[in-house]
C-alpha positions as CSV (number, residue, x, y, z in Angstrom):
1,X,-26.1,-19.1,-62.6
2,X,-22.8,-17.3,-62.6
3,X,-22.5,-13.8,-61.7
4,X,-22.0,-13.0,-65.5
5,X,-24.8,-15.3,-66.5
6,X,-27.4,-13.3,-64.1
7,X,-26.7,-9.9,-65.2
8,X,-27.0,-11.2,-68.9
9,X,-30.1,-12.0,-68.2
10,X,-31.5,-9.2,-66.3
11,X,-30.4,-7.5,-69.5
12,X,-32.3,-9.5,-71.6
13,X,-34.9,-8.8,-68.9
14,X,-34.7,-5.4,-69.7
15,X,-34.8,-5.3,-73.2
16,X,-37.7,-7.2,-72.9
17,X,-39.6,-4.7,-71.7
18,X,-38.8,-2.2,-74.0
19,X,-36.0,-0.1,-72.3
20,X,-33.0,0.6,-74.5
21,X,-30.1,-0.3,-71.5
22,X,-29.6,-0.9,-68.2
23,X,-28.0,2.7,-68.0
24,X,-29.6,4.6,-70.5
25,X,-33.4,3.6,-70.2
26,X,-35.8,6.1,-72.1
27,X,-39.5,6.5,-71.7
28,X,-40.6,8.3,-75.0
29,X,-44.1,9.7,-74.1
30,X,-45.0,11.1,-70.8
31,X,-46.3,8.5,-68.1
32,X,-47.7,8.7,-64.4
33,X,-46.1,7.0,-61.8
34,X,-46.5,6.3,-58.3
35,X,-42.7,8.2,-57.4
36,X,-39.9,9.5,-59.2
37,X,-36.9,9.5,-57.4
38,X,-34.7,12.5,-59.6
39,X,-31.3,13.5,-60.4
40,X,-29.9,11.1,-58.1
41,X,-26.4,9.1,-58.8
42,X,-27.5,5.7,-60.1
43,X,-25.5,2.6,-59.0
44,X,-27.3,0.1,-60.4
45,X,-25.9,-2.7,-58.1
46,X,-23.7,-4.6,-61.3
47,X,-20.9,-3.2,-60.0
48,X,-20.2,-0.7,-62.7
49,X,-19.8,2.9,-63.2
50,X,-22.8,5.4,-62.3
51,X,-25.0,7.5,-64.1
52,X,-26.7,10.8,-63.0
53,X,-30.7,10.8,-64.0
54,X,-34.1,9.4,-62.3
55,X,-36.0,6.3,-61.6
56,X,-39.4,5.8,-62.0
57,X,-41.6,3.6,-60.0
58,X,-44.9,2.0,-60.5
59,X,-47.0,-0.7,-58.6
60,X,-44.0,-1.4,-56.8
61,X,-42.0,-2.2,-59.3
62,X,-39.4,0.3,-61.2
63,X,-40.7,1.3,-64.3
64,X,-38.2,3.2,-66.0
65,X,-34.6,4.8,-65.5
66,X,-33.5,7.9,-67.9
67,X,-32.2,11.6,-67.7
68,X,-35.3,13.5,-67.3
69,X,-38.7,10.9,-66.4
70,X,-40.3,14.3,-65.6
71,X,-42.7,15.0,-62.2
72,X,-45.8,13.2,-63.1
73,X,-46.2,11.2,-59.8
74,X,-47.7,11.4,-56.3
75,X,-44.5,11.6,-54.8
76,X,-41.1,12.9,-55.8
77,X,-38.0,12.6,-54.2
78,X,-35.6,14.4,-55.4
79,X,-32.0,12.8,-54.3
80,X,-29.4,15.7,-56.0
81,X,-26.4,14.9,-54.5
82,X,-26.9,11.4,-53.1
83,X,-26.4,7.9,-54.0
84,X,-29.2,5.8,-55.2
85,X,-28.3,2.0,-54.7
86,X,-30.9,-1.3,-54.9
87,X,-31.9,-1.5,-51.5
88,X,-29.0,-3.6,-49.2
89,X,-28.9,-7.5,-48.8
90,X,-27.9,-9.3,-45.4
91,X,-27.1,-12.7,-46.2
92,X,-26.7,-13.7,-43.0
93,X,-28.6,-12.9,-39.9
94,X,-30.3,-14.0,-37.1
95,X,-33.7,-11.7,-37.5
96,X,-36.5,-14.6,-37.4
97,X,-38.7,-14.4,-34.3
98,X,-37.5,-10.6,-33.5
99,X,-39.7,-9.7,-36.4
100,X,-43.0,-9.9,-34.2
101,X,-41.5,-7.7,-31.8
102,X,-39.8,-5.0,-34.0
103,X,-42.1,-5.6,-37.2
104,X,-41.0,-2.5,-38.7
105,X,-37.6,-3.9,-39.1
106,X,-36.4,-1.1,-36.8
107,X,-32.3,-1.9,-37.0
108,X,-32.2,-2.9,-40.8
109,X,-34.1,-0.6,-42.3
110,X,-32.7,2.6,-40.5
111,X,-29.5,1.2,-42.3
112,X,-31.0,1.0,-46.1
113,X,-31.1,-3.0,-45.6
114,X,-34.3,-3.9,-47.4
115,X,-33.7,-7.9,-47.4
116,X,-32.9,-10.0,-44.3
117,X,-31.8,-14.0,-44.7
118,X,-32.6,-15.3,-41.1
119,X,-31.8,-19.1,-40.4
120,X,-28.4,-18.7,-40.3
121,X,-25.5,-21.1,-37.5
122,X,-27.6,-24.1,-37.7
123,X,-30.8,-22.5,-36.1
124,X,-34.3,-21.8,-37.7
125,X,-37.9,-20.4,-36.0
126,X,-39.5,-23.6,-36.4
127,X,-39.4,-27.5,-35.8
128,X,-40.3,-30.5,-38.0
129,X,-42.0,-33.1,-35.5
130,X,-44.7,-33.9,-32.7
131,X,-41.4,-34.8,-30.5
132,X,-39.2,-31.9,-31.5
133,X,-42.6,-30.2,-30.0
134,X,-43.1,-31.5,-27.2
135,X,-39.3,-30.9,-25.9
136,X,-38.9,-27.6,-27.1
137,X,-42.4,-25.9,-26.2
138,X,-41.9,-24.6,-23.0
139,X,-39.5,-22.5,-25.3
140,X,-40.9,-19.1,-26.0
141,X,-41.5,-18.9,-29.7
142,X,-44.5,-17.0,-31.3
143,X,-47.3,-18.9,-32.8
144,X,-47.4,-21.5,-30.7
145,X,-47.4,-25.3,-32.6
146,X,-48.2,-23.8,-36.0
147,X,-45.0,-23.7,-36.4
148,X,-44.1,-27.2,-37.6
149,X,-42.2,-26.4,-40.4
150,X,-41.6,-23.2,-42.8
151,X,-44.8,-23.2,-44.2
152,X,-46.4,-22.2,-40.9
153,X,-44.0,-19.7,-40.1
154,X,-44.3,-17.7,-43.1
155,X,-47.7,-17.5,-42.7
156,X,-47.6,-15.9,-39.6
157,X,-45.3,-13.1,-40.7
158,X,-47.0,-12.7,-43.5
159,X,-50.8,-12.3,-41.1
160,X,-48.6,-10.0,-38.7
161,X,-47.3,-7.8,-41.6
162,X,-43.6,-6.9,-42.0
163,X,-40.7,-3.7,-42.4
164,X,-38.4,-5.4,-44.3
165,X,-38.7,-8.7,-47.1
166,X,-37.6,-11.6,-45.5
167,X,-36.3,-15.6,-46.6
168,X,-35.2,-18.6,-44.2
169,X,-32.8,-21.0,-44.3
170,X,-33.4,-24.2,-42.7
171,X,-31.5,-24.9,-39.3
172,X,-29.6,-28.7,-39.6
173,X,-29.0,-28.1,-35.9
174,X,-33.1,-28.0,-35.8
175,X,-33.3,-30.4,-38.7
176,X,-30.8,-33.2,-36.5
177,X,-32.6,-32.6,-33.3
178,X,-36.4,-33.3,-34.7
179,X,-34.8,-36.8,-36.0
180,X,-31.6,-38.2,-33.8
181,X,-32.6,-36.2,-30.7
182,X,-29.7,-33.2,-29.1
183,X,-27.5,-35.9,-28.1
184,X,-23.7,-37.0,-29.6
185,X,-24.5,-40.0,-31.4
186,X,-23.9,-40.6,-35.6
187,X,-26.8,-40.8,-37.2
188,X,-28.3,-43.8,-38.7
189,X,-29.1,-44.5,-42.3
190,X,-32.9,-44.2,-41.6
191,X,-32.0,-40.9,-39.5
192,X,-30.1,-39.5,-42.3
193,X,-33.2,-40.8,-44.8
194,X,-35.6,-38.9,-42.4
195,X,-33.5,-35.6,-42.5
196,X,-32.8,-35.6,-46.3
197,X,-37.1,-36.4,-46.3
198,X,-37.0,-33.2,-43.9
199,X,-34.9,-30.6,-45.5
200,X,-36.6,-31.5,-49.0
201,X,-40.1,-30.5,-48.1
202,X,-39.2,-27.1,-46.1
203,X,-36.7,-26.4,-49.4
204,X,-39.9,-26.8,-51.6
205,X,-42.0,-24.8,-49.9
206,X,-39.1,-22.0,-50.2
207,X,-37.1,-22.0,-47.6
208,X,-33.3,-20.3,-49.4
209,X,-30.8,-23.1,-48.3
210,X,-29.6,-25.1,-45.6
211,X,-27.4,-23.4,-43.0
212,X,-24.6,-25.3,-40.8
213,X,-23.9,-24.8,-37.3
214,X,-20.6,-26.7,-36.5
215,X,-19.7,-24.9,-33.3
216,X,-23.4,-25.2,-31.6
217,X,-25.3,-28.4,-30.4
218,X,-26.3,-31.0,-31.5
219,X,-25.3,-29.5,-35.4
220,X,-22.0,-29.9,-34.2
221,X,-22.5,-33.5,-33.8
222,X,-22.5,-34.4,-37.8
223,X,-19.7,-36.0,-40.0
224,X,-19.0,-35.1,-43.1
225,X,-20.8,-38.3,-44.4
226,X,-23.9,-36.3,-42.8
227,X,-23.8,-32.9,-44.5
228,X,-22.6,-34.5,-48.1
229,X,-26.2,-36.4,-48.3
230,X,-28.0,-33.6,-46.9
231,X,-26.4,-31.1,-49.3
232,X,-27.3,-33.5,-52.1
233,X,-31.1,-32.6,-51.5
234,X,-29.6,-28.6,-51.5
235,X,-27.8,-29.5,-55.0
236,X,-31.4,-30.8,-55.9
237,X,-33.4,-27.2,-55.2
238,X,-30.5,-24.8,-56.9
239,X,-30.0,-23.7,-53.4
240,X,-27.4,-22.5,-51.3
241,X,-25.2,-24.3,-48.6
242,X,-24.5,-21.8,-45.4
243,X,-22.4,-22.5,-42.8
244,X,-20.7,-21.5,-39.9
245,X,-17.5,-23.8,-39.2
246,X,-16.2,-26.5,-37.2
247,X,-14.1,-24.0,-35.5
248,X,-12.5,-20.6,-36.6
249,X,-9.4,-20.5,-34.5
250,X,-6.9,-22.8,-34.1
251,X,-8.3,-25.6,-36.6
252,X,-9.7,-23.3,-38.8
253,X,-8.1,-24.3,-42.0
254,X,-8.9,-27.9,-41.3
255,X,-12.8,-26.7,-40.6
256,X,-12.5,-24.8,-44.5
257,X,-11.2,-28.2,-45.6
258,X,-14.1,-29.9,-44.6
259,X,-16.8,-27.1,-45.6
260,X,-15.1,-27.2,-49.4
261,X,-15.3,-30.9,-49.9
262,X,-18.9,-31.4,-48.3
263,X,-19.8,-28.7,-51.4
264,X,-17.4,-30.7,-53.9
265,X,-19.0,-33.9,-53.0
266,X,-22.5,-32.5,-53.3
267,X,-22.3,-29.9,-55.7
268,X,-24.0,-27.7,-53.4
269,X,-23.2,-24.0,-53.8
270,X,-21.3,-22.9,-50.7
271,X,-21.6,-19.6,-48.5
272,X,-19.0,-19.8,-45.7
273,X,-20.5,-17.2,-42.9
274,X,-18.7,-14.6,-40.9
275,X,-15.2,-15.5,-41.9
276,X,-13.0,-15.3,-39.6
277,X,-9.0,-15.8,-38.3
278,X,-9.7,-15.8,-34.3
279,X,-7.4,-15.0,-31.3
280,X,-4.2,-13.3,-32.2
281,X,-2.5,-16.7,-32.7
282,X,-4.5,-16.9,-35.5
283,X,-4.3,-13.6,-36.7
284,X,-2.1,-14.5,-39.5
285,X,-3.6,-17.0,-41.3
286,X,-5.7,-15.0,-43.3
287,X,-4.0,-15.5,-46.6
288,X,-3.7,-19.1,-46.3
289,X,-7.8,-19.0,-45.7
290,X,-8.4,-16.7,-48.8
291,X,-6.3,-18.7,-51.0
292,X,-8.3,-21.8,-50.0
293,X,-11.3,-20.1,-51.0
294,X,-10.0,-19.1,-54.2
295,X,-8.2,-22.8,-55.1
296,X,-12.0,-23.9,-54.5
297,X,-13.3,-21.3,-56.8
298,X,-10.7,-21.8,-59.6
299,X,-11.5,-25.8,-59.3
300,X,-15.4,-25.6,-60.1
301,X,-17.0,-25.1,-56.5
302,X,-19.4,-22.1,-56.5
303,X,-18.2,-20.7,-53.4
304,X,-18.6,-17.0,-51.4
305,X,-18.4,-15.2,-48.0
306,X,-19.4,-12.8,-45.7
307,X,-18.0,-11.1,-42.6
308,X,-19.6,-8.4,-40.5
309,X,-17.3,-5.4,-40.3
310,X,-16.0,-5.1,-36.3
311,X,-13.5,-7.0,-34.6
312,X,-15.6,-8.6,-31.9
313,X,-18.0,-11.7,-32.5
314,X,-21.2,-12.5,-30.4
315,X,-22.2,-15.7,-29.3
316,X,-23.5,-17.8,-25.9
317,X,-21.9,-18.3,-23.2
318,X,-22.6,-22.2,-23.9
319,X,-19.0,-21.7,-26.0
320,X,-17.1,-21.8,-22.3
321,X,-18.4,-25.2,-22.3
322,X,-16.6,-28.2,-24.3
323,X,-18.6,-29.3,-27.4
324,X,-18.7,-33.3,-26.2
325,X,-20.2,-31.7,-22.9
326,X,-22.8,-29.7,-24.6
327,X,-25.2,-32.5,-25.4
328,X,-28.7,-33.4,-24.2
329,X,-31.1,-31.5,-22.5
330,X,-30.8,-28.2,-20.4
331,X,-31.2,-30.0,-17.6
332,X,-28.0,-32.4,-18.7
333,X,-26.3,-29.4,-18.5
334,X,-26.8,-27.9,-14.9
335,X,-26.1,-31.6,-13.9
336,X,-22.6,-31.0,-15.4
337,X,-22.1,-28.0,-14.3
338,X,-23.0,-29.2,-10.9
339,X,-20.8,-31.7,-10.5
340,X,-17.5,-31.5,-8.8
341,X,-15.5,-33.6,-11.3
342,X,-17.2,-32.4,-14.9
343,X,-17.4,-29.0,-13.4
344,X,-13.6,-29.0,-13.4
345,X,-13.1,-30.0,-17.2
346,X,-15.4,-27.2,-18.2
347,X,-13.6,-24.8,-15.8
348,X,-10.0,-25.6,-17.6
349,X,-11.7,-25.6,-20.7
350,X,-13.3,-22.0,-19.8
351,X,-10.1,-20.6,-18.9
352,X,-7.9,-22.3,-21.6
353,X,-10.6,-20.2,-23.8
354,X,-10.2,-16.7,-22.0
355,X,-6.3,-17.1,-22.6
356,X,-6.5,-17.5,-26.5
357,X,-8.9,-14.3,-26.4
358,X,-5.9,-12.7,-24.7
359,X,-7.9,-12.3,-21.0
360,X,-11.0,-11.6,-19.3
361,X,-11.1,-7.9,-20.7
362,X,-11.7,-8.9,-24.1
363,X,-15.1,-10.3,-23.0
364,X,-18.1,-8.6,-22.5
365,X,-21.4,-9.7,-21.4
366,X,-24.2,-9.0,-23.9
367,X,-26.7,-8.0,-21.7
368,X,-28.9,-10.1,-18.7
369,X,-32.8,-11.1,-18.5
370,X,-32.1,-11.7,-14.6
371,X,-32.6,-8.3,-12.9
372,X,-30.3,-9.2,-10.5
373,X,-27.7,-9.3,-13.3
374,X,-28.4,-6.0,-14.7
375,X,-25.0,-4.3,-13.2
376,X,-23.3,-7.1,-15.7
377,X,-24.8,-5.8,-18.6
378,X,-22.3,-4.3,-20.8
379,X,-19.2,-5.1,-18.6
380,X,-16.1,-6.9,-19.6
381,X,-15.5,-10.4,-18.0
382,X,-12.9,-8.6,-15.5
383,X,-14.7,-5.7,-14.9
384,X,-18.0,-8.1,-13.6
385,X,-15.0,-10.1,-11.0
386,X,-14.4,-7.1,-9.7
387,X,-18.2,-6.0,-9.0
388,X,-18.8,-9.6,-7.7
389,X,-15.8,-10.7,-6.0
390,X,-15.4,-14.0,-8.2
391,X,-12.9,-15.5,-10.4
392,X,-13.8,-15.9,-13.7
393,X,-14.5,-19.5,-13.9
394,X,-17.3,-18.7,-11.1
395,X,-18.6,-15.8,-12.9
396,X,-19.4,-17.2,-15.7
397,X,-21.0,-20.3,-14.0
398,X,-22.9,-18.2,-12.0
399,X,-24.2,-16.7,-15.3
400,X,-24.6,-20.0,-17.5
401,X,-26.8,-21.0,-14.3
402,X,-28.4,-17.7,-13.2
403,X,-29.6,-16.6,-16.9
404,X,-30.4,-20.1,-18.0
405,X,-27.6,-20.9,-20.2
406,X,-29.2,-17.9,-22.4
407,X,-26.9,-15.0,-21.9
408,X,-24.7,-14.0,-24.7
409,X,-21.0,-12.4,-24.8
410,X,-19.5,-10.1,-27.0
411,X,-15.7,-10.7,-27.8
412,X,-12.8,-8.9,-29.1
413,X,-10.3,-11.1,-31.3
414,X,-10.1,-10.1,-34.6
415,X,-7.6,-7.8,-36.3
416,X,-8.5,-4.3,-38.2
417,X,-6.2,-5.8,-41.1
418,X,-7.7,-9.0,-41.8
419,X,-10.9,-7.1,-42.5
420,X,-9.4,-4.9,-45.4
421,X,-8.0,-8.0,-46.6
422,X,-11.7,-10.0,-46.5
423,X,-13.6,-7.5,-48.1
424,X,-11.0,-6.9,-50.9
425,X,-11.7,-10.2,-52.3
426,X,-13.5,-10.6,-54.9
427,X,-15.8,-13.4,-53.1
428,X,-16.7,-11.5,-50.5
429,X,-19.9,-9.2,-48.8
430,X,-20.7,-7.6,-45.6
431,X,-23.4,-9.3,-43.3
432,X,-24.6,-8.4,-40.1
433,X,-24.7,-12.4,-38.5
434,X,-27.1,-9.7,-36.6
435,X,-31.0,-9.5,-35.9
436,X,-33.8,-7.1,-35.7
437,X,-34.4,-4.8,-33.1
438,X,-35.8,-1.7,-32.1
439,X,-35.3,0.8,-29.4
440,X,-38.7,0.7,-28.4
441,X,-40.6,-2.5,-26.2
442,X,-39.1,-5.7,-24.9
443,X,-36.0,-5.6,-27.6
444,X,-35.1,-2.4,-26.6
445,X,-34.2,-4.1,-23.3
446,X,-31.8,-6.0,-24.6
447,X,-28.0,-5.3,-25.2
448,X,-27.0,-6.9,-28.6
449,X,-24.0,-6.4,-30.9
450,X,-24.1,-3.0,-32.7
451,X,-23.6,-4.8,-35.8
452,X,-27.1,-5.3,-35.5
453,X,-27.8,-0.9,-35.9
454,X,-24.7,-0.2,-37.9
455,X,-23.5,-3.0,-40.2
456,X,-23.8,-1.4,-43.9
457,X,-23.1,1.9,-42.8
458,X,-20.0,1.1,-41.1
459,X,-18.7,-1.0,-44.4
460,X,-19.2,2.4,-46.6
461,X,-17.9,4.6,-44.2
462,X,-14.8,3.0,-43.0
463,X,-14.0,0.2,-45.9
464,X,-14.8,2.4,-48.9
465,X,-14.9,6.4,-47.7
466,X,-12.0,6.0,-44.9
467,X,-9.8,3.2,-45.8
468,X,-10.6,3.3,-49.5
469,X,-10.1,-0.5,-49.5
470,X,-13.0,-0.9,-51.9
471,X,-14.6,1.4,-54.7
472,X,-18.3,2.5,-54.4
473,X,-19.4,0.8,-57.5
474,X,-17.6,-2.4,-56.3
475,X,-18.9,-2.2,-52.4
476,X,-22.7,-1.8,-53.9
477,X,-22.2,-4.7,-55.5
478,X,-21.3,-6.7,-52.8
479,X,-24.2,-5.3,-50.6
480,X,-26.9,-5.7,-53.7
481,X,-26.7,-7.7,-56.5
482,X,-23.7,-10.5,-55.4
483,X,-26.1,-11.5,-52.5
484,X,-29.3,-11.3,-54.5
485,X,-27.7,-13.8,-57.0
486,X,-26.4,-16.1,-53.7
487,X,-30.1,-16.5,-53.0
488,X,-31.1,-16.7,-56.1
489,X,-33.5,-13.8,-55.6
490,X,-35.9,-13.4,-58.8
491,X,-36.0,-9.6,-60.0
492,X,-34.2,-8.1,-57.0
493,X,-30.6,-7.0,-56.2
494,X,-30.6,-4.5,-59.2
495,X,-31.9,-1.1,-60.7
496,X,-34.0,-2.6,-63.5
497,X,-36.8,-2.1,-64.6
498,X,-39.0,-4.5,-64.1
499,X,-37.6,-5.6,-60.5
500,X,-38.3,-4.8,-57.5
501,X,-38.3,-1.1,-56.5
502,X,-36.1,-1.9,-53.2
503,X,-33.8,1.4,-53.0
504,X,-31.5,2.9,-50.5
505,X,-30.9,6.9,-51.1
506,X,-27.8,7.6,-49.0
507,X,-25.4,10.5,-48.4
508,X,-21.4,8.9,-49.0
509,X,-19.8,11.5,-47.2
510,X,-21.9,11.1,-44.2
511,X,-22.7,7.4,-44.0
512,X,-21.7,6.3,-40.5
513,X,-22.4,3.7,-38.0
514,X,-23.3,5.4,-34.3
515,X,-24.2,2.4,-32.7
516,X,-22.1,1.8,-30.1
517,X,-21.5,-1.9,-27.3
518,X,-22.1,0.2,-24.9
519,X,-25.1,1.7,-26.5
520,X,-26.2,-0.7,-29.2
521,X,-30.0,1.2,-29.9
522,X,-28.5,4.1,-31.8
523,X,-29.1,4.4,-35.4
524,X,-26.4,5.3,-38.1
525,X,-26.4,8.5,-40.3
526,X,-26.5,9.4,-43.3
527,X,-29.3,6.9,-45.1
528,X,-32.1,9.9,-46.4
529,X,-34.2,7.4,-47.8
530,X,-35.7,3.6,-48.0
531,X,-38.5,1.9,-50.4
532,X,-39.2,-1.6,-50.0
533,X,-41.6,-2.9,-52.7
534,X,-41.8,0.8,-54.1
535,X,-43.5,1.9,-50.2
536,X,-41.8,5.0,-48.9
537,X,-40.3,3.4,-45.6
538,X,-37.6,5.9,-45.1
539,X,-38.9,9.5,-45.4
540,X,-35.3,12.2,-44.9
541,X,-34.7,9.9,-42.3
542,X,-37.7,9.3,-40.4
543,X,-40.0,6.2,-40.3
544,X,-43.4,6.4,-42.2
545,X,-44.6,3.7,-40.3
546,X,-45.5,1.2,-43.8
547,X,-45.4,-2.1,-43.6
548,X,-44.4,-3.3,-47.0
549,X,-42.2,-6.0,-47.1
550,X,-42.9,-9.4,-48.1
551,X,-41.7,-13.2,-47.3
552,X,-39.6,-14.2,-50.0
553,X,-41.3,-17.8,-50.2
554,X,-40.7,-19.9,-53.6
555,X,-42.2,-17.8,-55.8
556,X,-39.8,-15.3,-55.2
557,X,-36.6,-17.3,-56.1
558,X,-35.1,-17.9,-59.4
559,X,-34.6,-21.6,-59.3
């Protein structure tokens, strides 16, 4: 379904149920509800103009919209002055597991995101065989070897009770590993007839999509031949194609080539994450990227993206080390890393990397679960020579070895300008590629991306209230009902009655991301209020401490 399409039918939806317009709802005898949100600015997530009136809410669902709903309810909220948006979407992030440690959805929900997509880069919180098990459970993962496939997973969350609402993707990476193994090989036409067999059954017991990792092992080891047949079985469930490219530097317009033509092949519906123009080489081929996009778009090929709003990605470590030398087991790894002669491809490799970045001072390590590496927490690659007395190819083999290969960096190689220029386009949205955390217990430890705190807010208060690159109305949109209809969300995304009762109150002029890389835990300003499922979560800026999201499983799609 197009965007047009879907709010055609939510109209009809609305109509249905008795309401005169999307914008102009009327109840015409006086009813009780559970909360009335009044006098607030209405954006009703379609992307058009606002109105000025109330929304009504009843068994978690809204019940009406119209200029004066009265005060017959338990709670009332009254949001004069402030925006009242569908609660925000994140398409693409990496919440998952976190969820059992920071169940209230500490980071998202502080930030009015009411709906997290985890699964994203190839990676998903559960396996699909007894051998994928047995190599991958001296892992730490929660729920021990319930967790064989979706199914199981969902469950757990949904026992352990959960913040925010929350849908999967299914990791290839995982999906390649349980069948050919983590090693560079093609697979076979009985591997790729075990993986099609794979993805099927996790997509039909709801999973979202299938998400690409193409810079990660062993997802990196696919052809095209390889994600064409899987994303067949994807064209099969209505659902979407994620992924995160071959590369997004110097070959990235040859890795968009190949993500548009697996979709054309399939006729899978393509989400290209966290797009991207890396390393000031690169810098400028943004336009040449957006008009690939738009080619695809203009030729048939239902295609979108999303981009977190900073300049600096986040990822491993492992990236230091060449993709053909990334394969096998852990132990493969050390082995290589060991050994004079490999050691001294990954070392050129490391520092051919570190020059395209522009130097060690551009990267900065994302925190350490060695206490002994604690004083390298939050310090540039330069900065942590200098405290050691190494070079930099031996300080960051001292940390792939010391931290297990499982320390992460955060890197600064994007430009200010390609941003305006991503989330002008009409395909795009803001995504966190970010996870769940909270200040408080183990996560609170950590030292992640502040994307992770300040995502939304920073998109309103610096692409919409400072740069004025986008329009409110428009920037709802893309937070709201353009990734409700990528996911095919049923009855979410938009103020209708009927749906959902997700909302986000906010303040415009005070919106503002305060997180911070050196001090990620720091939520933003200016969001007064949160309902997920119709649940006060959000209370003038304070956490209720309700529980009332859901999994989004297949029930809750519109396939």
């Amino acid at each position: 379904m197009n965007r047009r399409d879907f709010f055609k039918a939510s109209a009809l939806g609305a109509a249905a149920l008795g309401f005169t317009s999307l914008t102009g709802c009327k109840v015409t005898t006086r009813q009780s509800f559970d909360t009335i949100i009044k006098n607030g600015v209405i954006y009703a997530g379609d992307g058009k103009a606002p109105i000025t009136g109330d929304i009504a809410i009843r068994d978690g669902k809204i019940a009406a919209l119209g200029k004066d709903l009265g005060t017959s309810a338990d709670n009332i909220i009254d949001a004069k002055g402030l925006v009242v948006s569908p609660g925000f979407i994140d398409i693409h992030t990496h919440t998952d597991t976190n969820l059992f440690d920071a169940p209230k959805g500490d980071s998202r929900i502080f930030q009015g995101i009411t709906t997290d997509l985890g699964g994203n880069c190839g990676y998903c919180p559960f396996v699909y065989s007894d051998d994928a098990w047995e190599s991958r459970k001296d892992r730490p993962r929660h729920g021990g070897p319930a967790w064989r496939d979706i199914d199981g997973f969902y469950q757990r969350l949904t026992e352990n009770k959960i913040g925010i609402n929350y849908a999967s993707l299914v990791g290839h990476g995982d999906v390649r590993e349980a069948v050919v193994g983590p090693y560079n090989v093609k697979a076979t036409a009985d591997d790729l007839r075990k993986m099609c067999e794979v993805l099927d059954r996790q997509l039909s017991l709801g999973a979202v999509g299938l998400s690409y990792g193409l810079e990660y092992a062993p997802g990196c080891y696919c052809d095209t031949e390889e994600m064409v047949a899987l994303n067949k079985v994807v064209k099969k469930h209505n659902a979407l194609y994620t992924i995160h490219m071959r590369n997004e530097d110097d070959h990235v317009l040859e890795a968009m080539d190949e993500a548009i033509a697996a979709a054309r092949e399939s006729g899978a519906r393509l989400e290209i994450s966290h797009l991207k123009a890396q390393n000031p080489a690169n810098f400028d081929k943004i336009d040449r990227m957006l008009k690939k996009i738009d080619d695809a778009h203009n030729a048939g090929i239902d295609i979108a993206f999303d981009r977190y709003p900073y300049t600096a990605f986040s990822t491993g470590f492992t990236s230091f080390i060449p993709i053909e030398l990334r394969d096998g087991t852990s132990e493969d790894i050390y082995a290589r890393l060991n050994d004079p002669a490999t050691c001294e491809k990954i070392k050129a490799y490391a520092y051919s990397r570190l020059e395209r970045f522009g130097g060690p001072q551009q990267v900065v390590v994302a925190g350490c679960n060695d206490p002994a590496n604690a004083v390298y927490a939050g310090k540039n690659l330069a900065e942590c020579c200098k405290i050691s007395g190494m070079d930099e190819w031996e300080m960051i083999r001292y940390l792939l070895i010391s931290e297990k290969l499982a320390v992460n960096q955060a890197t600064f190689a994007m430009k200010e300008d390609n941003l305006k220029k991503i989330y002008a386009h009409r395909l795009s949205m803001p995504a966190s590629d970010g996870s769940v955390y909270s200040p408080e217990g183990p996560l609170g430890q950590e030292l992640p991306h502040p994307r992770s705190y300040g995502t939304f807010p920073r998109f309103f208060e610096k692409f919409v209230r400072e740069d004025k690159v986008l329009d409110l109305a428009t920037a709802i949109w893309k937070c709201t009902g353009l990734p409700a209809s990528r996911i095919k969300l049923k009855e979410r995304g938009l103020l209708i009655p009927g749906y959902a009762a997700d909302i986000t109150i906010f303040n415009p002029d005070t919106i503002a991301d305060l997180s911070t890389y050196a001090k990620p835990h720091t939520f933003p300003a200016g969001i007064e209020h949160v309902l997920v499922n119709g649940v006060h979560t959000i209370k003038n800026g304070s956490h209720t401490g309700v529980l009332a999201g859901v999994v989004l499983d297949g029930s809750q799609l519109n396939r």
